[in-house]
C-alpha positions as CSV (number, residue, x, y, z in Angstrom):
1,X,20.1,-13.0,20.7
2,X,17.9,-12.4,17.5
3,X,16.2,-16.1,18.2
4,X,15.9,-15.6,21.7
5,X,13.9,-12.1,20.9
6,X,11.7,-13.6,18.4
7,X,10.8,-17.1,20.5
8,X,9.9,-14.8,23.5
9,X,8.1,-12.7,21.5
10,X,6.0,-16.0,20.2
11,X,5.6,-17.2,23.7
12,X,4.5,-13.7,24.9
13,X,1.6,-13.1,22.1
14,X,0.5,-16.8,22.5
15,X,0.2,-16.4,26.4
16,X,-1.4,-13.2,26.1
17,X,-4.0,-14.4,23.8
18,X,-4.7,-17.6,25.6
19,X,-5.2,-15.5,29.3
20,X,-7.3,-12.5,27.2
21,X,-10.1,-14.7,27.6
22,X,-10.3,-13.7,31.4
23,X,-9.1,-10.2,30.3
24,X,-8.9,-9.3,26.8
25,X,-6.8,-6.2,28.5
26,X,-4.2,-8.8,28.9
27,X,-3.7,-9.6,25.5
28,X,-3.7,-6.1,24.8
29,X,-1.0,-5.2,26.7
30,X,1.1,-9.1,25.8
31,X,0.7,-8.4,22.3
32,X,2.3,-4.3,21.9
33,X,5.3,-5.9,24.3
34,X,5.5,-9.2,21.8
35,X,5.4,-6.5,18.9
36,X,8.4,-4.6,20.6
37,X,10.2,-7.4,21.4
38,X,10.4,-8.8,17.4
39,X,11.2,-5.2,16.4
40,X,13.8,-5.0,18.8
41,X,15.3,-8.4,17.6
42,X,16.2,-6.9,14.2
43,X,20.1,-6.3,12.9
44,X,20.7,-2.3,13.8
45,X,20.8,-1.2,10.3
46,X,17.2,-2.8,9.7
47,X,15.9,-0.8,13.0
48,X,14.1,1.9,10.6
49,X,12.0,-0.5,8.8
50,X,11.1,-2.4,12.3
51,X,10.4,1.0,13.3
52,X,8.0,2.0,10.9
53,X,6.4,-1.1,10.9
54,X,5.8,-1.2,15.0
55,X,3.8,2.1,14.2
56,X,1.6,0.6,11.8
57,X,1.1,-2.3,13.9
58,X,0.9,-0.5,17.0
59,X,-2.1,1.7,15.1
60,X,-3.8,-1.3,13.8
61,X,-3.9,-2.9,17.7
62,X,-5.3,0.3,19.1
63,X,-7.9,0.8,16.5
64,X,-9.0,-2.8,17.5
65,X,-8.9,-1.7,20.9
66,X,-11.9,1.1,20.4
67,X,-13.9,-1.7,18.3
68,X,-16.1,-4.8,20.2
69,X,-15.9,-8.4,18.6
70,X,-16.4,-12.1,18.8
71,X,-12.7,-12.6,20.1
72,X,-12.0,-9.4,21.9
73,X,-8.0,-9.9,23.2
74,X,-7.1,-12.8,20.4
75,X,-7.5,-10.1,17.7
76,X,-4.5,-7.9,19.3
77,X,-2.6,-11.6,19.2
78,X,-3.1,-11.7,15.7
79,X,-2.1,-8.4,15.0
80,X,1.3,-9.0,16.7
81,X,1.6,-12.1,15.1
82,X,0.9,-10.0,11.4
83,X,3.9,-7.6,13.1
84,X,6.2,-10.8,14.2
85,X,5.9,-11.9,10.2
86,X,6.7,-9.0,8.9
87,X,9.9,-8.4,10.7
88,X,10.8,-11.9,10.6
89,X,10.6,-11.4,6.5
90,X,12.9,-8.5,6.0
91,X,15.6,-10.3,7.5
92,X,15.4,-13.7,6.6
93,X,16.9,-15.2,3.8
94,X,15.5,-18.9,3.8
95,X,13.4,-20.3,1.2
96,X,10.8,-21.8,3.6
97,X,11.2,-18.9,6.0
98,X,9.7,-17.0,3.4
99,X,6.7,-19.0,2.2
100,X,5.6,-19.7,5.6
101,X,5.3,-15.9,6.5
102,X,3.5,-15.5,3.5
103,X,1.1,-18.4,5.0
104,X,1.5,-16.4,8.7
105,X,0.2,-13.3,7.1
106,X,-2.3,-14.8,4.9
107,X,-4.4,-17.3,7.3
108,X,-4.9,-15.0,10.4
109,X,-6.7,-12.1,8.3
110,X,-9.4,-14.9,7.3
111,X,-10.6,-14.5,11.3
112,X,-10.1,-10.7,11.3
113,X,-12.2,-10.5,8.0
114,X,-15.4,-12.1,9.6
115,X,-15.5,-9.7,12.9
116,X,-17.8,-7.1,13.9
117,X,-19.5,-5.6,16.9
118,X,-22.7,-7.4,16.3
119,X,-22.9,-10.6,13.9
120,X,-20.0,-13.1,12.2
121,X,-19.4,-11.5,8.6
122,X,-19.9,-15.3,7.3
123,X,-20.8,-14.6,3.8
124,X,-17.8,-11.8,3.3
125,X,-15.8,-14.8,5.2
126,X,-16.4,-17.5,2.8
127,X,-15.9,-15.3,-0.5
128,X,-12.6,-13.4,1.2
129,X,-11.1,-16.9,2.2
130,X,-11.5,-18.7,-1.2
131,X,-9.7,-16.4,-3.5
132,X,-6.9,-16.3,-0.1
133,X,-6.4,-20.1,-0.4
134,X,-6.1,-19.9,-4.5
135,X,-3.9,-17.2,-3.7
136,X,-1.3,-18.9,-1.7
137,X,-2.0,-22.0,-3.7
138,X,-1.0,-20.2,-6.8
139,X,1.9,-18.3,-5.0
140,X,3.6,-21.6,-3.7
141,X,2.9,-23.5,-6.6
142,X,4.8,-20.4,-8.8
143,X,7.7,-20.2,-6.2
144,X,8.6,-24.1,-6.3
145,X,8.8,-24.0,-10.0
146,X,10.9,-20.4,-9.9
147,X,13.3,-21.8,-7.9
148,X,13.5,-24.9,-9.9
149,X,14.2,-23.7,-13.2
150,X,16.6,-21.3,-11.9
151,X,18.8,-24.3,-10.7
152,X,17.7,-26.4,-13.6
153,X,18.7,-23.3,-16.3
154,X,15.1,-24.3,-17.8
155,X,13.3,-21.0,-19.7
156,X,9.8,-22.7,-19.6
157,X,9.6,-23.3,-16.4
158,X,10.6,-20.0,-15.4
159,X,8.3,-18.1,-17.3
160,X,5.2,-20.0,-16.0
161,X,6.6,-19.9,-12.5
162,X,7.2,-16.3,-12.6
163,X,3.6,-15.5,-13.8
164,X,2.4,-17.8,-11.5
165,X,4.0,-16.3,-8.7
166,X,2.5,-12.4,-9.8
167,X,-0.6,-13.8,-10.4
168,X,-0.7,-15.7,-7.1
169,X,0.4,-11.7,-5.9
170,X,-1.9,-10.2,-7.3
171,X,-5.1,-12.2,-5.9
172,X,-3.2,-11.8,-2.4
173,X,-3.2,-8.3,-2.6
174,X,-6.2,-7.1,-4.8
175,X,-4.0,-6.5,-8.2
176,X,-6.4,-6.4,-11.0
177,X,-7.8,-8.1,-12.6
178,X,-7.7,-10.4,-10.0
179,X,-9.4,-7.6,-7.5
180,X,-13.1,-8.8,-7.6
181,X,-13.3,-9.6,-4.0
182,X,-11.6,-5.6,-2.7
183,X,-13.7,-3.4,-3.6
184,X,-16.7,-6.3,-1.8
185,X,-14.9,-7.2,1.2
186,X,-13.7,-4.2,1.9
187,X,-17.3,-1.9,1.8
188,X,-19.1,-5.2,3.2
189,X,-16.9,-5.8,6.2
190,X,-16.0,-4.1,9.6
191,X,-13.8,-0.8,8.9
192,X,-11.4,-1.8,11.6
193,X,-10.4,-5.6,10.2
194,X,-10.6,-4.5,7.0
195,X,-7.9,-1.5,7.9
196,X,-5.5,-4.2,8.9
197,X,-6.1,-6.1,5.9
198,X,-5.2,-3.0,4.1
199,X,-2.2,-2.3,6.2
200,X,0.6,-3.9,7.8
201,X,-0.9,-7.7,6.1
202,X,0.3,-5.4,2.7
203,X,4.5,-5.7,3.6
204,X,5.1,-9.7,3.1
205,X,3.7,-10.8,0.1
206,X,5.6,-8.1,-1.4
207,X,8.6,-8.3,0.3
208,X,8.8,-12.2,-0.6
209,X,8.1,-11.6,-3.9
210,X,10.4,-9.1,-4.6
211,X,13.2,-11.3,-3.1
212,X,12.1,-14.5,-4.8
213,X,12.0,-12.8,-8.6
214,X,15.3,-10.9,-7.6
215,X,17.2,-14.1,-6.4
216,X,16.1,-16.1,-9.8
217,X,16.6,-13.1,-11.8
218,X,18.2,-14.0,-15.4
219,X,18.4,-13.2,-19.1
220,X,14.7,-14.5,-19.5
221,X,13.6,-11.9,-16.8
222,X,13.5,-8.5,-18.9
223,X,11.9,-10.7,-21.7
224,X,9.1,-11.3,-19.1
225,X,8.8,-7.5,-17.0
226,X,6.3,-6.3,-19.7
227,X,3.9,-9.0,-18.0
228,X,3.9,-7.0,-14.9
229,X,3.8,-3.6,-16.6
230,X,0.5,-4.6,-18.6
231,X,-1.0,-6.0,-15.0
232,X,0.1,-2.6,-12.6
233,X,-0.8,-0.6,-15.8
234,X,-4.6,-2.4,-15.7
235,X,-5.0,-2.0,-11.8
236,X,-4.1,1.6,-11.6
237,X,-6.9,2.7,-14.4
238,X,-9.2,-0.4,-12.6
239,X,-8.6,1.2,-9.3
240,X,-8.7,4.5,-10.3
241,X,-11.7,4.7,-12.4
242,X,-13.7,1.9,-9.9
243,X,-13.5,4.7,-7.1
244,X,-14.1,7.6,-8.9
245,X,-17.7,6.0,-10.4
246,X,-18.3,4.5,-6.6
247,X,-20.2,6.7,-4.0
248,X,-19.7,4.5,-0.4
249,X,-16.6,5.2,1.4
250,X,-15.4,1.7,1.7
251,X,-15.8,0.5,-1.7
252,X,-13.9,3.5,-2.8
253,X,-10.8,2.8,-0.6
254,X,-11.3,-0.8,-2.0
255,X,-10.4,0.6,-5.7
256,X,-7.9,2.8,-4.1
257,X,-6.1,-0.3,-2.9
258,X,-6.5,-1.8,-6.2
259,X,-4.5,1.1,-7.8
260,X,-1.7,1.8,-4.8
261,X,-1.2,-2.3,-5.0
262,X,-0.5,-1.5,-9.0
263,X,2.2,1.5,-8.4
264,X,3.9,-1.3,-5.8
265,X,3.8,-4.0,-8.3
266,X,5.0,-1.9,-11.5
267,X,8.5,-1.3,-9.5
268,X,8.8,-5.1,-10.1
269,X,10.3,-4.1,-13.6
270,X,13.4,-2.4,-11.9
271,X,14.4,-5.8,-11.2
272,X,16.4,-5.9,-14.5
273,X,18.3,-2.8,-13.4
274,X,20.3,-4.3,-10.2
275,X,22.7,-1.2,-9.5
276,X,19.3,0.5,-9.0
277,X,17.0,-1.8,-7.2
278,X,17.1,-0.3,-3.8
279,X,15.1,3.0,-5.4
280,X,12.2,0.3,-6.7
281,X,12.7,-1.7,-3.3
282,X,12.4,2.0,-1.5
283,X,9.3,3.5,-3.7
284,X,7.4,-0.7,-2.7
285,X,8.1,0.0,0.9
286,X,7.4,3.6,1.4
287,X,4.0,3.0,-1.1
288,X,3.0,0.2,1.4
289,X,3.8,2.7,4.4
290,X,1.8,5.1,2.9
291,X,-1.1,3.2,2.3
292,X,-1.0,1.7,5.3
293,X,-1.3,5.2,7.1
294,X,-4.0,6.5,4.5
295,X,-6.0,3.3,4.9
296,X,-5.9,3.2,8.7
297,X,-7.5,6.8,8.9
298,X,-9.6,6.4,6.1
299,X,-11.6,3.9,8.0
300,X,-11.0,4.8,11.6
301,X,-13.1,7.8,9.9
302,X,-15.4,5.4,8.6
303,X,-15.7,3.2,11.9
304,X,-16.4,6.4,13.8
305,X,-17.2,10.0,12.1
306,X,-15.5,12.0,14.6
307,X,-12.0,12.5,12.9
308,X,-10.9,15.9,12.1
309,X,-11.0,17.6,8.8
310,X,-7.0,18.5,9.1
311,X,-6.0,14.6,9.1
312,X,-8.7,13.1,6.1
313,X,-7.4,15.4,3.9
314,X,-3.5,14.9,5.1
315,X,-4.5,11.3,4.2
316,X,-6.0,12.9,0.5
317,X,-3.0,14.9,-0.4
318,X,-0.6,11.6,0.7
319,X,-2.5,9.4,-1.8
320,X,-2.3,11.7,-4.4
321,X,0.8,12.4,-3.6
322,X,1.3,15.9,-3.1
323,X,4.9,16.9,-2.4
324,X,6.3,16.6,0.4
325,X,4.1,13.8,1.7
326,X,4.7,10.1,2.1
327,X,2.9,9.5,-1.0
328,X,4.5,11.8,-3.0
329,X,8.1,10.4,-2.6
330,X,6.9,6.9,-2.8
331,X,5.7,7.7,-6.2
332,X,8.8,9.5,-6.8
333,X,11.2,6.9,-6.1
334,X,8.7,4.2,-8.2
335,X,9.4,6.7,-11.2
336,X,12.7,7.4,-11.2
337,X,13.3,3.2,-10.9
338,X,10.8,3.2,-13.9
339,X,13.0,6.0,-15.8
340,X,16.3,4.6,-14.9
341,X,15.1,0.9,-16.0
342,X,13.7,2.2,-19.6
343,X,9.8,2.2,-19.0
344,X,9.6,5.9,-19.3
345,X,6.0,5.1,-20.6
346,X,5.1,3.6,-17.5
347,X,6.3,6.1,-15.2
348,X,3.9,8.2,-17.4
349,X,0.9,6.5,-17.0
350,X,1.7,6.7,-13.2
351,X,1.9,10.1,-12.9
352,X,-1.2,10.6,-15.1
353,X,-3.6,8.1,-12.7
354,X,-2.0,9.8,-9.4
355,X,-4.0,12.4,-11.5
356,X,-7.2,10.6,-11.7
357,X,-7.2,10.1,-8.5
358,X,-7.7,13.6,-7.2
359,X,-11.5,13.9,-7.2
360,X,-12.6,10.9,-5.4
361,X,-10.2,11.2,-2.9
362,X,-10.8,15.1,-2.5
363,X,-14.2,13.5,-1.9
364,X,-13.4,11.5,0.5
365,X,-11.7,14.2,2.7
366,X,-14.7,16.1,2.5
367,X,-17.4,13.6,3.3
368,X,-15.4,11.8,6.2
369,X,-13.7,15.0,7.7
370,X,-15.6,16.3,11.3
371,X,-14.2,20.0,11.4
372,X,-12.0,19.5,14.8
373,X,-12.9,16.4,16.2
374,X,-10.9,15.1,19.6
375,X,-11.2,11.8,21.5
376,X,-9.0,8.3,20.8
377,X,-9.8,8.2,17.2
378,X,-8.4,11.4,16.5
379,X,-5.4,10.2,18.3
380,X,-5.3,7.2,16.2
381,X,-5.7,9.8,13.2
382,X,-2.5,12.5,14.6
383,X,-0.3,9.6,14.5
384,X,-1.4,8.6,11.2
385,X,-0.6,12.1,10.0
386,X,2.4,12.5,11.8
387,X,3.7,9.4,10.1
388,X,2.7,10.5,6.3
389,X,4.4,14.1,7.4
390,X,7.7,12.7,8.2
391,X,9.0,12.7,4.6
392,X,8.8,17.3,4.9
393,X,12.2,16.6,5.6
394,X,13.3,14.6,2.2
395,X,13.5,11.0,3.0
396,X,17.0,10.4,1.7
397,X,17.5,9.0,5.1
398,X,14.6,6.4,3.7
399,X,17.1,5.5,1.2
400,X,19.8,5.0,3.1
401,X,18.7,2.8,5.2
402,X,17.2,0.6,2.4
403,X,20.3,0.4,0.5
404,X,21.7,-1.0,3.9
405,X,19.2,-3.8,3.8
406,X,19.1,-4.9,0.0
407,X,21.4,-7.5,1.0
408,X,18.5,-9.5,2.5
409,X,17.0,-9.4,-0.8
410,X,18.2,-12.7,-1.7
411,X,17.3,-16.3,-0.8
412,X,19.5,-18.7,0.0
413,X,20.6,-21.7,-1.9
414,X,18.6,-20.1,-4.9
């Protein structure tokens, strides 16, 4: 039943983008049913994740919806195609499963980067798509040799693949100081594209990189963590102090994605504690959701200046993560993995840039905020809201669940 779901909802997002060149209402309407239909295709006990995901997605193809471009109907395709990946990762164990959602996720943002309502963002194109390619590049090339040495017992090997593969992360997601092209892309390009970038094309490079280092996890490993620590150490105080000495609005939320994707990756030391890995693979997640929501009204606000006071600084308080917000237990959970794994110091510095962060995004609240606004965007900005203020009742629920799907966490044959 699962593969019937997910071919029908291939077929359906295809069809829909191929007849949204009569009717680009076609393809939005093809592509929320394909998104439902993948959702719906996951095991019961991974339905919260599919969930949470289908409302990201779901936000991401309605924000597209309010927003002209060059392929008007394709782009809700390739949303639902980001949302089909996505879901498709959390539940699949197979090695080449997994690299070619990371190649699903990865290629169809290198269209979305380039749109806007009047001209082809060519130049933000060309520089967004080269450090893509060495990203993926780097990514595979680390992933071949992790896998190798694991079944080859070969130290070396290991080490340079596991780098490779957090380096080849890192550029993917904007982890410094690989982040050159975030804070460029993402004040140079179209709000709306670059929300998505932000968003739900976050979950899978993560996802298959925590399931990748987890399934080749050995002695070497916790030799190795303090790699990661000194790179999600780096990118929080990069992102951090980037947006508090930057004035436009989109640069800013570029260094703010600079310094969430560094409290993601330093959970990625928890890996040498595996009685506790679903509290670092719950604090990734619920990060990721969080930014996701934060980042798609941050620039919904941007793309159009009519969204209400109330929900830009719902978005603030979340980043900074003031209790009981999404981003407050997402920080929470990363800490207590960092505590419980021996990197006390790190949860430290954590808690000290979520700090840093106040002013600038304070800021941000205050410049982008429109008293009470109304109309679709500040739809688009409720649910965003809503979302981040479904952790005031604590998320152990969120934990739960997670611990119910750790057992995907693994590749097979590795």
């Amino acid at each position: 039943m699962t593969e019937i779901l997910l071919m029908a909802s291939v077929v359906l997002l295809t069809l829909g983008a191929a007849f949204s060149l009569k009717d680009a209402r076609i393809g939005f309407v093809a592509s929320v049913i394909s998104a439902v239909l993948a959702v719906t295709s996951l095991e019961p006990e991974m339905y919260f994740f599919g969930a949470l995901i289908l409302v990201i997605g779901l936000l991401n193809i309605i924000t597209l919806y309010l927003s002209d471009n060059q392929i008007k109907g394709i782009d809700y395709a390739i949303v639902a195609m980001l949302i089909f990946a996505t879901v498709l990762v959390i539940q699949s164990t197979n090695l080449a499963v997994l690299i070619g959602t990371f190649v699903l996720v990865s290629v169809p943002t290198y269209v979305l980067v380039m749109l806007s309502e009047n001209d082809v963002k060519l130049e933000v194109g060309i520089k967004y798509i080269t450090f893509m390619v060495f990203a993926t590049v780097i990514f595979i090339i680390g992933t071949f040799l992790l896998v190798y040495s694991h079944s080859n017992m070969n130290p070396t090997l290991y080490v340079i693949g596991y780098v490779l593969l957090i380096l080849g992360l890192g550029l993917e997601v904007g982890i410094a100081p690989l982040h050159e092209w975030v804070p460029d892309v993402f004040s140079a390009a179209d709000p709306i594209p670059v929300s998505i970038i932000a968003s739900i094309a976050k979950f899978v490079p993560f996802i298959v990189a925590f399931k990748l280092i987890i399934a080749t996890a050995n002695p070497v490993t916790s030799s190795i963590t303090m790699f990661v620590a000194f790179l999600a150490v780096l990118s929080m105080f990069a992102g951090n102090i980037g947006a508090l000495t930057s004035r436009e609005p989109g640069r800013v939320l570029g260094y703010s994605t600079v310094a969430n994707m560094g409290y993601a990756l330093s959970a990625f030391v928890a890996v040498v504690n595996f009685d506790l890995i679903y509290l670092a693979i719950a604090g990734v997640l619920m990060q990721l959701f969080a930014n996701s929501a934060g980042k798609i009204g941050f620039f919904t606000a941007i793309k159009d200046r009519g969204v209400g006071t109330p929900f830009t600084y719902t978005f603030a308080l979340s980043f900074i993560g003031m209790p009981p917000l999404m981003g407050f237990w997402s920080k929470l959970f990363i800490v207590l993995a960092l505590v419980y794994s021996g990197y006390m110091w790190l949860a430290v510095l954590l808690v000290i840039n979520s700090a840093i962060s106040v002013p600038y995004y304070i800021r941000l609240a205050k410049e982008l905020g429109e008293g009470w606004g109304y109309g679709v965007v500040n739809l688009v900005a409720l649910i965003a809201a809503i979302f981040i203020l479904m952790t005031v009742y604590p998320p152990d629920w969120f934990l739960q669940s997670v611990k119910g799907i750790v057992g995907t966490f693994v590749v097979a044959g590795v």
